[in-house]
DRENDO-1510 file (C-alpha; in Angstrom, 1 decimal, always signed):
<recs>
REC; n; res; u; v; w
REC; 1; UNK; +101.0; +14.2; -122.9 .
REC; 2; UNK; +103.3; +11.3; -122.0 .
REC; 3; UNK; +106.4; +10.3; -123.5 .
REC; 4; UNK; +106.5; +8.5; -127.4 .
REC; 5; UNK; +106.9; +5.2; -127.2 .
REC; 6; UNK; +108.7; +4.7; -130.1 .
REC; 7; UNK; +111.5; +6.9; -129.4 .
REC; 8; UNK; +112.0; +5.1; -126.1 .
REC; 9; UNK; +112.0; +1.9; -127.8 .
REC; 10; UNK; +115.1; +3.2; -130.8 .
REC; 11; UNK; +116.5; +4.6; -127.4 .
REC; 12; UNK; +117.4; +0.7; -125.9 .
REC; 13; UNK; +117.1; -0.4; -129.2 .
REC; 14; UNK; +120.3; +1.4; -130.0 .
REC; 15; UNK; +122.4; +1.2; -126.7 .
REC; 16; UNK; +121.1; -2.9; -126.3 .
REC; 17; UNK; +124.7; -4.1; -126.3 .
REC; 18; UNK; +126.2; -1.6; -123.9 .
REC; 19; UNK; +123.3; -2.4; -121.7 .
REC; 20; UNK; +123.4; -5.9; -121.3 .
REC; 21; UNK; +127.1; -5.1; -120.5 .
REC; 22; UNK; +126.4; -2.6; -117.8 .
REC; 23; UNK; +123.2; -4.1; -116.0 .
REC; 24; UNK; +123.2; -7.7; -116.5 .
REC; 25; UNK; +124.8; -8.6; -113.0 .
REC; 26; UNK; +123.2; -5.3; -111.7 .
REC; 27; UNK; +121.5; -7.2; -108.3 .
REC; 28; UNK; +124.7; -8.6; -107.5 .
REC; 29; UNK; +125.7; -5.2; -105.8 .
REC; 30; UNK; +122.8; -4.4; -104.6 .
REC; 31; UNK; +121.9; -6.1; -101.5 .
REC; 32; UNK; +118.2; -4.3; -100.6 .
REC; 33; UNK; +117.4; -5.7; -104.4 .
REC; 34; UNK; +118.0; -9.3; -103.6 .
REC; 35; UNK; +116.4; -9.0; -100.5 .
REC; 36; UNK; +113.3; -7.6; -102.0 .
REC; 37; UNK; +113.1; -9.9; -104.5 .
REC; 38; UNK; +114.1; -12.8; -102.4 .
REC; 39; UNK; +110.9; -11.6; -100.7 .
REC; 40; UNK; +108.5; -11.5; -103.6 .
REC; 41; UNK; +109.5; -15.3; -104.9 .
REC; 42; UNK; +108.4; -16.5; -101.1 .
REC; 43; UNK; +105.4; -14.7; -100.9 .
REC; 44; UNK; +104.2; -15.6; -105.0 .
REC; 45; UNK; +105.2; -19.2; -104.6 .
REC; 46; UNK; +104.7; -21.4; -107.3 .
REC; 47; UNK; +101.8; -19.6; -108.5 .
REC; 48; UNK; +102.2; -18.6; -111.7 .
REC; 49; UNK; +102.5; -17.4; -114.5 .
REC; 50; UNK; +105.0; -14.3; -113.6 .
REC; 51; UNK; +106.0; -11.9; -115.6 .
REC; 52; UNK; +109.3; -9.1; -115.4 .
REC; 53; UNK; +107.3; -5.7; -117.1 .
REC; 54; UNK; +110.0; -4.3; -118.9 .
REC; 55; UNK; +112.7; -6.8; -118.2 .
REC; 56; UNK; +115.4; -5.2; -119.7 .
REC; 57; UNK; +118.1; -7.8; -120.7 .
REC; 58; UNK; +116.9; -10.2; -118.2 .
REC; 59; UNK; +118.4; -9.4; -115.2 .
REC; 60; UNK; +115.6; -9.3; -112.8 .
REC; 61; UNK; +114.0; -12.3; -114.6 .
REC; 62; UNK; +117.3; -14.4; -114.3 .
REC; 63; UNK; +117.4; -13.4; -110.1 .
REC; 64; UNK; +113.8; -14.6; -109.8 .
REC; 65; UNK; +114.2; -18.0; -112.5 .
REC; 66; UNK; +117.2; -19.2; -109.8 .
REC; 67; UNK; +115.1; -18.6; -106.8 .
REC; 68; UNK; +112.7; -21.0; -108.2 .
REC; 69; UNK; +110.3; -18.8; -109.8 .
REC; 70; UNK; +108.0; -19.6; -113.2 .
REC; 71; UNK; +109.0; -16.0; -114.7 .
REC; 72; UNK; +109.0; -14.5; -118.1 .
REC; 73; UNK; +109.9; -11.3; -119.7 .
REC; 74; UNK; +108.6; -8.6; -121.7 .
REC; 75; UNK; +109.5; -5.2; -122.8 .
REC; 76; UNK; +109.5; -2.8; -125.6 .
REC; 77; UNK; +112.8; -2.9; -127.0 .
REC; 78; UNK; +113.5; -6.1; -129.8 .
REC; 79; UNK; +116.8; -5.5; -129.6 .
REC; 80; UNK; +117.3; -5.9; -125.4 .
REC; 81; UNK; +114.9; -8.7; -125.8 .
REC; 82; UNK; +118.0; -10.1; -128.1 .
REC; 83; UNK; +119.6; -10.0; -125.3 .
REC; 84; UNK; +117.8; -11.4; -123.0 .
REC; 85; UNK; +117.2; -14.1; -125.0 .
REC; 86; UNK; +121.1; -14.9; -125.6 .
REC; 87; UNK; +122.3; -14.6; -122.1 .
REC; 88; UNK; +119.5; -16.4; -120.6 .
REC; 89; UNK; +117.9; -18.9; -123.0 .
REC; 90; UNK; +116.0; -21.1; -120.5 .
REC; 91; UNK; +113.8; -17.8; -119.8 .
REC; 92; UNK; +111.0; -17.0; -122.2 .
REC; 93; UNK; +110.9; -13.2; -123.4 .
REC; 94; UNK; +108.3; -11.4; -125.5 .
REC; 95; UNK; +107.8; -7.8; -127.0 .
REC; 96; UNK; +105.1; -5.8; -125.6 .
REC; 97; UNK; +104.0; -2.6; -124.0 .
REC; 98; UNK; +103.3; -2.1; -120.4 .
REC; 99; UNK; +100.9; +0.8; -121.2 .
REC; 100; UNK; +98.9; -1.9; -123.4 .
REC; 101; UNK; +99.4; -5.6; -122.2 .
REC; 102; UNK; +98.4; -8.3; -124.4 .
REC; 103; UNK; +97.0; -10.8; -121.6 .
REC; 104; UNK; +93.8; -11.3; -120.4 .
REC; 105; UNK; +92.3; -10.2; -117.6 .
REC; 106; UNK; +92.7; -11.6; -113.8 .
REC; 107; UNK; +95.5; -14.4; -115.8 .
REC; 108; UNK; +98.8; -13.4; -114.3 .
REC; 109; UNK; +99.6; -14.3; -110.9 .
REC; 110; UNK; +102.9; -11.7; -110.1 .
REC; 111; UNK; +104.5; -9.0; -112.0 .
REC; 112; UNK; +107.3; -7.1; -111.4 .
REC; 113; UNK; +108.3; -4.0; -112.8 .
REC; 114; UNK; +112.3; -3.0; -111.7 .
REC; 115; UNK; +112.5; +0.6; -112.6 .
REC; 116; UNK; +110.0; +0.1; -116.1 .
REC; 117; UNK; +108.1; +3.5; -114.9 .
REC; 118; UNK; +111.1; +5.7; -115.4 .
REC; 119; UNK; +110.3; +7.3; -118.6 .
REC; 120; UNK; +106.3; +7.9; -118.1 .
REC; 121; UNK; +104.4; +10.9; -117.4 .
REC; 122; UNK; +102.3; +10.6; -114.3 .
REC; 123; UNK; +99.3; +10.2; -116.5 .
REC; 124; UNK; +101.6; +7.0; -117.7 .
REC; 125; UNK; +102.2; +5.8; -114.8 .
REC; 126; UNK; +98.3; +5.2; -114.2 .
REC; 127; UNK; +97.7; +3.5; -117.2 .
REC; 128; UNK; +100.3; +1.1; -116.4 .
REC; 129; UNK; +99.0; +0.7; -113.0 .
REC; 130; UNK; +95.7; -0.3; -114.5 .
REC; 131; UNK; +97.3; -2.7; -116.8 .
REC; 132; UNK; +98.9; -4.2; -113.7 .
REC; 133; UNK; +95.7; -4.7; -111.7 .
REC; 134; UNK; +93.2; -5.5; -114.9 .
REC; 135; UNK; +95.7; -8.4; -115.9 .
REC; 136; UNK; +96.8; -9.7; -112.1 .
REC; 137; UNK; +94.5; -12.4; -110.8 .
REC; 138; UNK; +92.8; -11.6; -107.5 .
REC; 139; UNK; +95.2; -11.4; -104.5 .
REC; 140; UNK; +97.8; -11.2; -107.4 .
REC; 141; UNK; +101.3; -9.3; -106.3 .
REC; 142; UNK; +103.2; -6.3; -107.7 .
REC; 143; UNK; +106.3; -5.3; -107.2 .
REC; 144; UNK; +107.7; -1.9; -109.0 .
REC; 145; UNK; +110.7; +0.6; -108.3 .
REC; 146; UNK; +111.1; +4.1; -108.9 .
REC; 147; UNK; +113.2; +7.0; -108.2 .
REC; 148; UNK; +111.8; +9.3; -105.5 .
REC; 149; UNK; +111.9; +13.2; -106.2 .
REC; 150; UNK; +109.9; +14.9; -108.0 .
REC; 151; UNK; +112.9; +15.7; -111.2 .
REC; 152; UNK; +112.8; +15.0; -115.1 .
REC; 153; UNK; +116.4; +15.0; -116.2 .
REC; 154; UNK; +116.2; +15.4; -120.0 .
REC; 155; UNK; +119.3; +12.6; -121.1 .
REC; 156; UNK; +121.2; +14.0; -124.1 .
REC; 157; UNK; +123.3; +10.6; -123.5 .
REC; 158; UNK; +123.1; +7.2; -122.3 .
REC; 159; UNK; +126.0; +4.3; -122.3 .
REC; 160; UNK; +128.2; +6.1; -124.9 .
REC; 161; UNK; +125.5; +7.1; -127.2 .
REC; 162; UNK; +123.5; +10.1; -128.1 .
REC; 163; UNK; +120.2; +10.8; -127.0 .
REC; 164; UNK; +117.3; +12.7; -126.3 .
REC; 165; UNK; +114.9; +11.0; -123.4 .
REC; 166; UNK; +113.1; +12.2; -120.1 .
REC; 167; UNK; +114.1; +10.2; -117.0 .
REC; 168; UNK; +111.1; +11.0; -114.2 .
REC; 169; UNK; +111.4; +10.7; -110.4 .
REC; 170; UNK; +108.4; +10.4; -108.5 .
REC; 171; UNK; +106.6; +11.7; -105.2 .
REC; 172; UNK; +105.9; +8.2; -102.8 .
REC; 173; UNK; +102.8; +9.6; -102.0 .
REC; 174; UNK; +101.3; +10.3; -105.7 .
REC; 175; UNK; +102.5; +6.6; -106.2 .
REC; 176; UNK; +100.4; +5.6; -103.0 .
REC; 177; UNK; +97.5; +7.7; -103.6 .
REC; 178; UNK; +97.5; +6.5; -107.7 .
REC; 179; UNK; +97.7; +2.5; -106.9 .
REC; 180; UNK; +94.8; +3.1; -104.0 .
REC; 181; UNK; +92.4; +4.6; -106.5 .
REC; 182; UNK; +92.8; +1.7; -109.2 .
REC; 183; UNK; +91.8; -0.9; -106.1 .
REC; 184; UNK; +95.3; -2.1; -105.1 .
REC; 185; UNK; +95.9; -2.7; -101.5 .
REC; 186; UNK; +98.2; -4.0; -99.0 .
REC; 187; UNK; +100.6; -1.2; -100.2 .
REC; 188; UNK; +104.1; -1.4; -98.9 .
REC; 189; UNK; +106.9; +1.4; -99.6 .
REC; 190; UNK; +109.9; +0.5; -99.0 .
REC; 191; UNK; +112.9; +3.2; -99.5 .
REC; 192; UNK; +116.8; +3.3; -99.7 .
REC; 193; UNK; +119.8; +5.5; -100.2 .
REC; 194; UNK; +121.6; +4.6; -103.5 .
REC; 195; UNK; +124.7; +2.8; -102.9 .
REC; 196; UNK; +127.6; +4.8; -104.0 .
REC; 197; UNK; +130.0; +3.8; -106.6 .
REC; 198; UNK; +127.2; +1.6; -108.2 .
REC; 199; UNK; +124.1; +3.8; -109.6 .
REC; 200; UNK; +122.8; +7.0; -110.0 .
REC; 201; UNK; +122.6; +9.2; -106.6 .
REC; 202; UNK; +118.7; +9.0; -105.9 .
REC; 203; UNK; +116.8; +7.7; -103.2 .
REC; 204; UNK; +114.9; +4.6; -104.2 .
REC; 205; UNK; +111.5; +3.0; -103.6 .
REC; 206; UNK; +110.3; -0.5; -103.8 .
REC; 207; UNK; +106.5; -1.0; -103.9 .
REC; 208; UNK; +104.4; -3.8; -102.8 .
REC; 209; UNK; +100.5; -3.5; -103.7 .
REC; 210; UNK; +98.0; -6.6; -104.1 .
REC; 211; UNK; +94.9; -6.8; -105.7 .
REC; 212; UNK; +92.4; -7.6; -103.3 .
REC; 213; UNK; +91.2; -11.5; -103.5 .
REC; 214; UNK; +87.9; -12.6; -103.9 .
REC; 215; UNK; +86.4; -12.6; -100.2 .
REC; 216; UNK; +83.3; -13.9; -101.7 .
REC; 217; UNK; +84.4; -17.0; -103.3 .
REC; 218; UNK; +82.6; -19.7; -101.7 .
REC; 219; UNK; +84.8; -22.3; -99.5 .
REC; 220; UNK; +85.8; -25.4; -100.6 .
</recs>
């Protein structure tokens, strides 16, 4: 049984302020993220469209829209989206669920997905991975983080406010062997040591999996 939904989403409903505050310049200390993502704007171009899986308060959206990218954001929480919205108007965000994405298949041609796996079950974990390849267009790119471990630390509270929410780490190699049995390939792990002073002590991953392109398509 994964995690409700809802209760994430009153979760970063109610701490949407104090998040903003806390993460909104979050890439600015962290080096390994600006590198990575420095990395992902080369390699998608200006294909497009891109979209941030839950973006948060914009963040990781903002990085990528001053690198050049075509990006928008979605995630759960209304409230974040506000935002999002507020400190970075020229970006277009929208509610939705990364466990059910409302876009067609093969239409999207990057997504990236900065630590919007921390509150799933396994068995959540592969639905979203599925959402990801069903709605990336072949030889589309994706680009997630996770915490590596194999913990659930049960959070009784988050930026000053009560609460009751599972944050899940994950084994690289049940994150490898789940994207190669949904057809990803070209899966890239990249890991770090946290920097200190700045986040929560765990070792970090950054994933790069493509779908495969269509080899078959005639040439032009």
């Amino acid at each position: 049984m994964g995690q409700d939904l809802n209760r994430i989403e009153r979760m970063y409903d109610t701490v949407a302020k104090e998040y903003a505050e806390a993460f909104s310049g979050e890439h600015d200390k962290k080096p390994k993220d600006q590198e990575i993502l420095r990395r992902f704007s080369v390699e998608v171009g200006h294909k497009k469209p891109v979209w941030d899986f839950g973006c948060g308060s914009g963040q990781t959206a903002k990085f990528l829209k001053d690198l050049g990218t075509d990006v928008s954001g979605l995630d759960l929480s209304e409230r974040l989206l506000e935002q999002a919205r507020t400190l970075h108007p020229e970006i277009t965000f929208r509610k939705g669920n990364i466990l059910e994405l409302q876009f067609d298949d093969d239409s999207i041609a990057g997504a990236v997905a900065f630590y919007a796996i921390v509150h799933f079950t396994e068995e959540q974990v592969e639905i979203a991975f599925r959402e990801a390849f069903r709605v990336l267009q072949p030889g589309g790119l994706f680009l997630f983080t996770f915490h590596i471990g194999e913990d659930t630390i049960c959070i009784e509270e988050f930026l000053g406010k009560e609460t009751d929410i599972d944050f899940m780490f994950f084994n690289t190699d049940f994150v490898s062997s789940c994207l190669k049995k949904i057809g990803f390939k070209k899966i890239e792990i990249i890991e770090r040591e946290p920097y200190p002073e700045v986040e929560y002590k765990s070792r970090r991953a950054y994933v790069f999996a493509e779908k495969p392109g269509d080899d078959n398509a005639p040439i032009g």
